[in-house]
N, CA, C and O atoms as a GROMACS GRO file, in nm:
protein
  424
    1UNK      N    1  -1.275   0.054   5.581
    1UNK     CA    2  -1.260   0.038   5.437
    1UNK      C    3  -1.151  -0.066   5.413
    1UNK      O    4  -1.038  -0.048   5.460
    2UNK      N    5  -1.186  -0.187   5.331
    2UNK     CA    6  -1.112  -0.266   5.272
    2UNK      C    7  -1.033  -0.247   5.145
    2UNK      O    8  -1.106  -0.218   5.050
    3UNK      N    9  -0.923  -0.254   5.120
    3UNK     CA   10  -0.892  -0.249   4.948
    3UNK      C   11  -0.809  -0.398   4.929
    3UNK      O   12  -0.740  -0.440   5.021
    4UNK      N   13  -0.820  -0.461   4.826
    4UNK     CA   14  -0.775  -0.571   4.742
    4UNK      C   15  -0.604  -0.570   4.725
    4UNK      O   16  -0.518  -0.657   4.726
    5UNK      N   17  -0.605  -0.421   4.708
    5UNK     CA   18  -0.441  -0.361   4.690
    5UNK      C   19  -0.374  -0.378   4.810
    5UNK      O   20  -0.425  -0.329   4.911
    6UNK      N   21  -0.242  -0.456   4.819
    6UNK     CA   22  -0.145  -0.416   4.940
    6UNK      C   23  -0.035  -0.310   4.888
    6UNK      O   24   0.021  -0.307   4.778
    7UNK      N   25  -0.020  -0.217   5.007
    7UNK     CA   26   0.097  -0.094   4.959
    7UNK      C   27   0.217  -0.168   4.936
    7UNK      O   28   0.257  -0.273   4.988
    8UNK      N   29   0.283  -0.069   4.820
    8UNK     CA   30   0.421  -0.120   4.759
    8UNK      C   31   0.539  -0.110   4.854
    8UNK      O   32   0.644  -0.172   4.843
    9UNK      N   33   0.499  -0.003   4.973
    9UNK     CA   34   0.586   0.027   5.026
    9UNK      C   35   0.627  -0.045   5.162
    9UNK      O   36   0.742  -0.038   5.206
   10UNK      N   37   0.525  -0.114   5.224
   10UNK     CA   38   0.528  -0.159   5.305
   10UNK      C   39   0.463  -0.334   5.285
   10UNK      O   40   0.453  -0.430   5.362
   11UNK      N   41   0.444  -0.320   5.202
   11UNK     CA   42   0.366  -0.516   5.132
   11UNK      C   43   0.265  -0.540   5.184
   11UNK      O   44   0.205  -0.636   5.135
   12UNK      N   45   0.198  -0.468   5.308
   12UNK     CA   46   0.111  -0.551   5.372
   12UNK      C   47  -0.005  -0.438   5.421
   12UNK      O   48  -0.112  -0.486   5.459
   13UNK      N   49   0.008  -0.318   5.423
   13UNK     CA   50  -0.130  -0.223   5.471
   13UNK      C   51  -0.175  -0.216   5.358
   13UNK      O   52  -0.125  -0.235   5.247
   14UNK      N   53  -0.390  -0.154   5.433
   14UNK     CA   54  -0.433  -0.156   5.270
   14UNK      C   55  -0.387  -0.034   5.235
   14UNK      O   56  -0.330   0.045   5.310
   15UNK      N   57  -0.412  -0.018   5.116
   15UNK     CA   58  -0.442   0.100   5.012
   15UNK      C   59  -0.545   0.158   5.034
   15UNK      O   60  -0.629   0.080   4.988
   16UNK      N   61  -0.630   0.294   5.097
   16UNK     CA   62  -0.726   0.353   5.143
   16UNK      C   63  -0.784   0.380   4.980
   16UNK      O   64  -0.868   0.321   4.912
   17UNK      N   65  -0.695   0.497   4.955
   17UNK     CA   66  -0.699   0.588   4.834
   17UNK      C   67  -0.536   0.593   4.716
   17UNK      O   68  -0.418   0.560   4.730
   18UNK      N   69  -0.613   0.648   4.616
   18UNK     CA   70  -0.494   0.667   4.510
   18UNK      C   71  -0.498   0.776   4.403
   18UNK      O   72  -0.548   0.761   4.291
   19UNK      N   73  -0.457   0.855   4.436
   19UNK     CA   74  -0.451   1.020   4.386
   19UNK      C   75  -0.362   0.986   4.233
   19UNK      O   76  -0.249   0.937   4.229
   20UNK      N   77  -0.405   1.006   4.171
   20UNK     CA   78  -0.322   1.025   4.002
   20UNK      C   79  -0.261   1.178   4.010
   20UNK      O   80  -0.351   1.249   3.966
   21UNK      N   81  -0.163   1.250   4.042
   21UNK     CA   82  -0.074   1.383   4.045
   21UNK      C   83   0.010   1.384   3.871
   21UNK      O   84   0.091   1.298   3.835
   22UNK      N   85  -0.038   1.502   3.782
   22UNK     CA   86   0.066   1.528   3.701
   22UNK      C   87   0.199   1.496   3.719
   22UNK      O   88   0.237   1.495   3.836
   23UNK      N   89   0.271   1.472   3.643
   23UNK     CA   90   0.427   1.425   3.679
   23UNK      C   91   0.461   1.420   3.573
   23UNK      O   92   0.398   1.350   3.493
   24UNK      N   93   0.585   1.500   3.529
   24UNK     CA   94   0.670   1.510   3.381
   24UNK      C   95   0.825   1.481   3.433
   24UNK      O   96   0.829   1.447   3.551
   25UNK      N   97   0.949   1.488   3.368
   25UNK     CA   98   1.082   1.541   3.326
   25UNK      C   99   1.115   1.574   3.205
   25UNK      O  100   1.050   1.576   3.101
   26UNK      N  101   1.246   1.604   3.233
   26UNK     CA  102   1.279   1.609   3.063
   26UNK      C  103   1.408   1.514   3.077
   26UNK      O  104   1.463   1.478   3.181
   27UNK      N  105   1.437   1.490   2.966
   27UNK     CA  106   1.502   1.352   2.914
   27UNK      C  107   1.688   1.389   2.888
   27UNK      O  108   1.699   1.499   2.834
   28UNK      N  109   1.777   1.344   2.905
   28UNK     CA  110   1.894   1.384   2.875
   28UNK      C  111   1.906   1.468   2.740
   28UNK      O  112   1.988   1.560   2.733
   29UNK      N  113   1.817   1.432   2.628
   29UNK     CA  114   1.831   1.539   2.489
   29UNK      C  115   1.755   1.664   2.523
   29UNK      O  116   1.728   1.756   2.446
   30UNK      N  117   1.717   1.653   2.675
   30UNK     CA  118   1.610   1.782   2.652
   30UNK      C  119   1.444   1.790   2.619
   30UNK      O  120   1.374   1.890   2.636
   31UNK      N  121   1.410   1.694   2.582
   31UNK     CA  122   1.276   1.608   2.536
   31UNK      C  123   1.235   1.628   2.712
   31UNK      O  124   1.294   1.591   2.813
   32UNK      N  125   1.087   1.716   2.685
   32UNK     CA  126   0.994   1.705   2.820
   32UNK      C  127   0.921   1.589   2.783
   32UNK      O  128   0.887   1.560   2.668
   33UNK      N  129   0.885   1.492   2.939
   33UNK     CA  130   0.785   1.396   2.913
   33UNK      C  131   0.712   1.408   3.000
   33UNK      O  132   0.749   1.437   3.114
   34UNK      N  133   0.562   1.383   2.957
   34UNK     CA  134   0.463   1.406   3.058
   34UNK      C  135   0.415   1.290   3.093
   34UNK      O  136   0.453   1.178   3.057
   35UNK      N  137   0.304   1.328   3.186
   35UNK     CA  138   0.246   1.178   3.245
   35UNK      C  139   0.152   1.202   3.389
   35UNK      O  140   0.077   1.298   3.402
   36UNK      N  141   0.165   1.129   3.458
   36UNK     CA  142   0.061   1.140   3.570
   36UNK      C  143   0.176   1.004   3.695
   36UNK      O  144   0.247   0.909   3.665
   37UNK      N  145   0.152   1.046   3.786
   37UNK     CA  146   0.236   0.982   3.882
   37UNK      C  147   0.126   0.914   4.009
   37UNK      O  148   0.072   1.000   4.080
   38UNK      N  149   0.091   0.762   4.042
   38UNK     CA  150  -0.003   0.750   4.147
   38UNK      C  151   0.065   0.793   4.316
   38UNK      O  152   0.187   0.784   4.334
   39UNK      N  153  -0.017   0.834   4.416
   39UNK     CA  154   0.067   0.893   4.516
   39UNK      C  155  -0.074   0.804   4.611
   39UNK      O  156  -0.196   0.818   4.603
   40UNK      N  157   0.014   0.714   4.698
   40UNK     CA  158  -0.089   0.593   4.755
   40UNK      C  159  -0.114   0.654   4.898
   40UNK      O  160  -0.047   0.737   4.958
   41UNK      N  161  -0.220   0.594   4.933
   41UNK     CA  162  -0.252   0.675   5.090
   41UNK      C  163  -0.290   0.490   5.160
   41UNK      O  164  -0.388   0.415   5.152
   42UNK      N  165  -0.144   0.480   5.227
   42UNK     CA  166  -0.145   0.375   5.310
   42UNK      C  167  -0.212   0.360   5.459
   42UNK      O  168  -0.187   0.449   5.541
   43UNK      N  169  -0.304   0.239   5.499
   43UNK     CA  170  -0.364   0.263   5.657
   43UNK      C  171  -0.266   0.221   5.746
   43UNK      O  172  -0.309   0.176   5.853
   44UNK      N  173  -0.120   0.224   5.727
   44UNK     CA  174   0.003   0.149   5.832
   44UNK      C  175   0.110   0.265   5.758
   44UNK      O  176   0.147   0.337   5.850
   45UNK      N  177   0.160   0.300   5.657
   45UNK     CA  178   0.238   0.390   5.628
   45UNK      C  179   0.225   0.528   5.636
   45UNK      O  180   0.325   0.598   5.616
   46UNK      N  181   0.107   0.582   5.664
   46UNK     CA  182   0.046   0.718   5.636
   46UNK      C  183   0.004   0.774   5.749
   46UNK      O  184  -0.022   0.894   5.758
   47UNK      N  185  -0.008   0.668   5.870
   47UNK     CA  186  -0.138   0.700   6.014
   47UNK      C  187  -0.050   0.821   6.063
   47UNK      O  188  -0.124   0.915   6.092
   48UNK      N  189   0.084   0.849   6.081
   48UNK     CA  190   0.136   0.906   6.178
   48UNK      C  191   0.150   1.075   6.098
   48UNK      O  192   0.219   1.163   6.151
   49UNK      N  193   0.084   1.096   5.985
   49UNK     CA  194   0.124   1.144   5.870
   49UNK      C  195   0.046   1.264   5.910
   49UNK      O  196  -0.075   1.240   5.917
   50UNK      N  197   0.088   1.414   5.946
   50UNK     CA  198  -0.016   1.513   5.958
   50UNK      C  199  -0.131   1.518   5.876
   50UNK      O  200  -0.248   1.512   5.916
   51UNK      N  201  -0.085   1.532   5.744
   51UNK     CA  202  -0.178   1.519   5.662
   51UNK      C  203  -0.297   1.445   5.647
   51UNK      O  204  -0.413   1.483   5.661
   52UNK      N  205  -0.231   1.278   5.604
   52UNK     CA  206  -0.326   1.183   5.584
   52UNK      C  207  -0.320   1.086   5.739
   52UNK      O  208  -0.402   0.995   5.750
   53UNK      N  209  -0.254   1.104   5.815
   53UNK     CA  210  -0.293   1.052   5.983
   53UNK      C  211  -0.446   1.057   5.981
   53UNK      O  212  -0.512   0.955   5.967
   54UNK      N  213  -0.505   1.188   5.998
   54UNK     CA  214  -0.690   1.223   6.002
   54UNK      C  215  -0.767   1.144   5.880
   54UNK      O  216  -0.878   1.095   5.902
   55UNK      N  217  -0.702   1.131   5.745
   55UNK     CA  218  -0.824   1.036   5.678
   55UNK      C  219  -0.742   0.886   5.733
   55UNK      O  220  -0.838   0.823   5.775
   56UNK      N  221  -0.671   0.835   5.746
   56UNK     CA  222  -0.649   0.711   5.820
   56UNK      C  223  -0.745   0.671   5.922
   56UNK      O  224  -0.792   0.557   5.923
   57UNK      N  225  -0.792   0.805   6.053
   57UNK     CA  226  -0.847   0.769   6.118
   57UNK      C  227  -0.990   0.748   6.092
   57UNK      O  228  -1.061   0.651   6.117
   58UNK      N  229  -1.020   0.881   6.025
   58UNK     CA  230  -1.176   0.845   5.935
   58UNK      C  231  -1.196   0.702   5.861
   58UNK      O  232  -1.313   0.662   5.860
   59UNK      N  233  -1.132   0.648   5.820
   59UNK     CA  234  -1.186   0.546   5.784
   59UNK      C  235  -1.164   0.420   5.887
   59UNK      O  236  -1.248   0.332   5.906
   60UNK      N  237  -1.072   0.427   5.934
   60UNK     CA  238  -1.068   0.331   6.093
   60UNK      C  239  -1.200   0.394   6.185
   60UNK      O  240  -1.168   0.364   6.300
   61UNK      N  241  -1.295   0.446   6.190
   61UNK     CA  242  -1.373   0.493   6.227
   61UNK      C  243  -1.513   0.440   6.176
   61UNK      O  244  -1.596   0.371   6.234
   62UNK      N  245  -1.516   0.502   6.032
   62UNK     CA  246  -1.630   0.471   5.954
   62UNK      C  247  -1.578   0.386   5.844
   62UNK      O  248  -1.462   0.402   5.805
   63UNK      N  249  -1.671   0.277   5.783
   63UNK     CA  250  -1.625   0.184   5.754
   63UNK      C  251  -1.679   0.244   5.591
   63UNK      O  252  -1.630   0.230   5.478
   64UNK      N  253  -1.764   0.293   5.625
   64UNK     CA  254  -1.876   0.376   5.504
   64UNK      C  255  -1.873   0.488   5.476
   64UNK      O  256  -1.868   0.548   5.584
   65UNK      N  257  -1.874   0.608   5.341
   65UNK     CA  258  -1.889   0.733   5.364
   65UNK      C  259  -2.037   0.746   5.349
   65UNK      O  260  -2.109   0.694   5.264
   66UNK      N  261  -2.074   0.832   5.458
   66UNK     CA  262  -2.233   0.855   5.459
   66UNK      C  263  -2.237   0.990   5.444
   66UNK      O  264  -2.130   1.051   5.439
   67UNK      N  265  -2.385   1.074   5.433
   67UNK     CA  266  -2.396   1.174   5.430
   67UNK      C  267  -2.365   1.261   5.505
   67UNK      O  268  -2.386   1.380   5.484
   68UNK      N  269  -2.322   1.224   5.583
   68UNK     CA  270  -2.329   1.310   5.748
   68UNK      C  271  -2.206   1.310   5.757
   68UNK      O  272  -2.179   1.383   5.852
   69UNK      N  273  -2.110   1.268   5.710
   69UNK     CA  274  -1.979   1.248   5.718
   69UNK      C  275  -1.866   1.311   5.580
   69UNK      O  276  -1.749   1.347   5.589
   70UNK      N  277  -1.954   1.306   5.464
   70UNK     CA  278  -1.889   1.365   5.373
   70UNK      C  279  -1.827   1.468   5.361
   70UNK      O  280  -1.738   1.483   5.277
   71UNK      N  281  -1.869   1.563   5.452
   71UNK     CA  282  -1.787   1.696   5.439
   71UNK      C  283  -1.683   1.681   5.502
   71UNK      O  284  -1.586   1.730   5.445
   72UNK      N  285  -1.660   1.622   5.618
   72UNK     CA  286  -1.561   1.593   5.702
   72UNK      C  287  -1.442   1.515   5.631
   72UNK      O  288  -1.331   1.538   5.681
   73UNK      N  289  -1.444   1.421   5.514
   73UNK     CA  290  -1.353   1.353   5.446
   73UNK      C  291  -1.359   1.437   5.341
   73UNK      O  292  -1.253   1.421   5.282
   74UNK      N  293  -1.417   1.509   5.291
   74UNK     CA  294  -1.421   1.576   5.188
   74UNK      C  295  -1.272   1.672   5.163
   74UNK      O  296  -1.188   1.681   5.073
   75UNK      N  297  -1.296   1.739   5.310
   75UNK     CA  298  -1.223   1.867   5.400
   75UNK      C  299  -1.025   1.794   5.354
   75UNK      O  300  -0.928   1.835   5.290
   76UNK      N  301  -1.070   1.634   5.459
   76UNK     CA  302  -0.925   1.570   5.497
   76UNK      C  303  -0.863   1.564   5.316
   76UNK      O  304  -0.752   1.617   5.310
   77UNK      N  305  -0.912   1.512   5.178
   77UNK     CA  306  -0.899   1.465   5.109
   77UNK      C  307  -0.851   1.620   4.986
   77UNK      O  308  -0.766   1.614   4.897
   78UNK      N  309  -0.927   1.732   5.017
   78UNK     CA  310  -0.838   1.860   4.999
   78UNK      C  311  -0.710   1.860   5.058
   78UNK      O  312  -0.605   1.844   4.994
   79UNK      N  313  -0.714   1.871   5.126
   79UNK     CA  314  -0.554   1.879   5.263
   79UNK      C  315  -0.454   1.834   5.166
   79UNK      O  316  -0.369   1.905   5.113
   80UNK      N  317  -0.474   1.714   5.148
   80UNK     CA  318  -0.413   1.575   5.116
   80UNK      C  319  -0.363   1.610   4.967
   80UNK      O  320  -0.243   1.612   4.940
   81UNK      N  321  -0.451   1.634   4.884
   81UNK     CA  322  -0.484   1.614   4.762
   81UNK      C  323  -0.379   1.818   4.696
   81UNK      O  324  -0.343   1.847   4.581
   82UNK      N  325  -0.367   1.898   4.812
   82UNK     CA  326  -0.308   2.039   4.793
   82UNK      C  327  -0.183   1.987   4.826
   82UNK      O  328  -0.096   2.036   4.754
   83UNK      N  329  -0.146   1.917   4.898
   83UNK     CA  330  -0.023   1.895   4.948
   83UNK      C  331   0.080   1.780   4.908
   83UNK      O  332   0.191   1.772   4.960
   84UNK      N  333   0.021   1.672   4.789
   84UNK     CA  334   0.076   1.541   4.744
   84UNK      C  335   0.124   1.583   4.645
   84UNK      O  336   0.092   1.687   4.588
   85UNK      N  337   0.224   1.492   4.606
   85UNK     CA  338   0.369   1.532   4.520
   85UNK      C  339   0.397   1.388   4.492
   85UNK      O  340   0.404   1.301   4.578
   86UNK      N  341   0.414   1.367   4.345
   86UNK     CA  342   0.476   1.219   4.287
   86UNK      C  343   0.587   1.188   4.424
   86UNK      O  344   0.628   1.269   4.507
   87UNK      N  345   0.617   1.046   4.410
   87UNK     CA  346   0.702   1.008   4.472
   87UNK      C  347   0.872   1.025   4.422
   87UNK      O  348   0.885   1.006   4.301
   88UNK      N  349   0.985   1.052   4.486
   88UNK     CA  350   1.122   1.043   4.450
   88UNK      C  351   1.113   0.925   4.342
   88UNK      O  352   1.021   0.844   4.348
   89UNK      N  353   1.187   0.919   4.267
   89UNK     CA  354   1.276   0.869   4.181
   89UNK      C  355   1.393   0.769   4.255
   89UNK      O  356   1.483   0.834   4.307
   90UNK      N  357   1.402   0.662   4.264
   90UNK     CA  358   1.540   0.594   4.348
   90UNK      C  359   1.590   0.512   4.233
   90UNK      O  360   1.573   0.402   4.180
   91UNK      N  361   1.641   0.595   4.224
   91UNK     CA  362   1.763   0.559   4.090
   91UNK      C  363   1.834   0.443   4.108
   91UNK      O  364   1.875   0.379   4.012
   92UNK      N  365   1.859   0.395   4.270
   92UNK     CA  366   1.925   0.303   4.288
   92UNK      C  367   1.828   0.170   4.269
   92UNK      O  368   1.878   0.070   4.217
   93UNK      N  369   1.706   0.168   4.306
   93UNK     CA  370   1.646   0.081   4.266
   93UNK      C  371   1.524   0.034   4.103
   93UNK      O  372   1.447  -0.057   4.075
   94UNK      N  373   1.571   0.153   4.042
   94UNK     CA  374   1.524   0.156   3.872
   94UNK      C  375   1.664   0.098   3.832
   94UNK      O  376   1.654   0.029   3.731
   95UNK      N  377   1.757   0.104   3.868
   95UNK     CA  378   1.916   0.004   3.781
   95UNK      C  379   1.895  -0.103   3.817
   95UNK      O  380   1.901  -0.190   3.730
   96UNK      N  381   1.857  -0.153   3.979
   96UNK     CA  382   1.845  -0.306   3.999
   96UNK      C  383   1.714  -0.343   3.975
   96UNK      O  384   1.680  -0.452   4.020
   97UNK      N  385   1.621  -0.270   3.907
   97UNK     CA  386   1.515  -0.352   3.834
   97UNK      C  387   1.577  -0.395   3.692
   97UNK      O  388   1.580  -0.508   3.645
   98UNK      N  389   1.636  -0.252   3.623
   98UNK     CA  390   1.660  -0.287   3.471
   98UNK      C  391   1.773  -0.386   3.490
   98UNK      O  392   1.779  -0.468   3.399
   99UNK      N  393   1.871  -0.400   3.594
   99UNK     CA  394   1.944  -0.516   3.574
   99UNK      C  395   1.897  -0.645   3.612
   99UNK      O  396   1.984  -0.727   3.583
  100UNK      N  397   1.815  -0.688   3.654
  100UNK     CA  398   1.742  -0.835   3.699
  100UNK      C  399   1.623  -0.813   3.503
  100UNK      O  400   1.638  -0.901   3.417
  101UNK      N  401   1.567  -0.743   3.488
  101UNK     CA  402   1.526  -0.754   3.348
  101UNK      C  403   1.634  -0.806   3.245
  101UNK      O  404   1.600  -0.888   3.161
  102UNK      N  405   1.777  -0.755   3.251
  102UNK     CA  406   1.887  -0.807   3.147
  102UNK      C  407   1.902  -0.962   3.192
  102UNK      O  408   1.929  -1.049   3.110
  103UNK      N  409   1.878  -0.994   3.362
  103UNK     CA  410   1.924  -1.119   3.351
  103UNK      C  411   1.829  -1.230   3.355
  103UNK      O  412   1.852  -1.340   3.406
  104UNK      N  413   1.669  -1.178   3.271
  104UNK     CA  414   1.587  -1.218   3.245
  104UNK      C  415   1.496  -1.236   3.434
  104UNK      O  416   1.418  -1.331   3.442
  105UNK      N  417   1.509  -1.173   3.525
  105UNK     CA  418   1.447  -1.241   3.654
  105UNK      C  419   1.317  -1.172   3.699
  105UNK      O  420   1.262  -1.185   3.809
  106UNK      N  421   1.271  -1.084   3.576
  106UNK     CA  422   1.192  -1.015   3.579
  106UNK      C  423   1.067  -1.044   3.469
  106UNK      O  424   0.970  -0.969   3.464
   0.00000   0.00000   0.00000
């Protein structure tokens, strides 16, 4: 499987899959905000990954999902999909985005 997308995390594996996970906080006044958080399934960031390691290999395998095979990714993509969680928050790098935005480099 090919994707168009390179991961954010690493610049250069594809993007297999991309799970949309609920994802809220609440705001310093207390204000809950909701939303949806993407949680990426990389073929170079993810391989070694209990979880998503096995659909890494399924698709390094099969290039296609066929009939004969669907249950088997079906199975990996539960696993995956019970066990994914928005990504951390890096606070340190949301200030050096909003500060390259103040100094217009964004």
């Amino acid at each position: 499987m090919t994707s168009d997308r390179a991961c954010p995390r690493c610049h250069g594996g594809d993007v297999l899959a991309v799970l949309r996970v609920p994802h809220g906080w609440t705001t310093a006044r207390g204000n809950q905000v909701q939303g949806s958080a993407e949680v990426l399934l990389c073929a170079r960031c993810d391989a070694d990954g209990p979880v998503t390691g096995p659909i890494v290999a399924y698709f390094a395998v099969h290039e296609l999902v066929s009939p004969e095979t669907l249950d088997e990714l079906a199975s990996l993509l539960r696993d995956w999909i019970d066990r994914a969680k928005p990504p951390e928050l890096d606070e340190n790098a949301l200030a050096a985005e909003v500060e390259a935005w103040y100094r217009g480099d964004l």
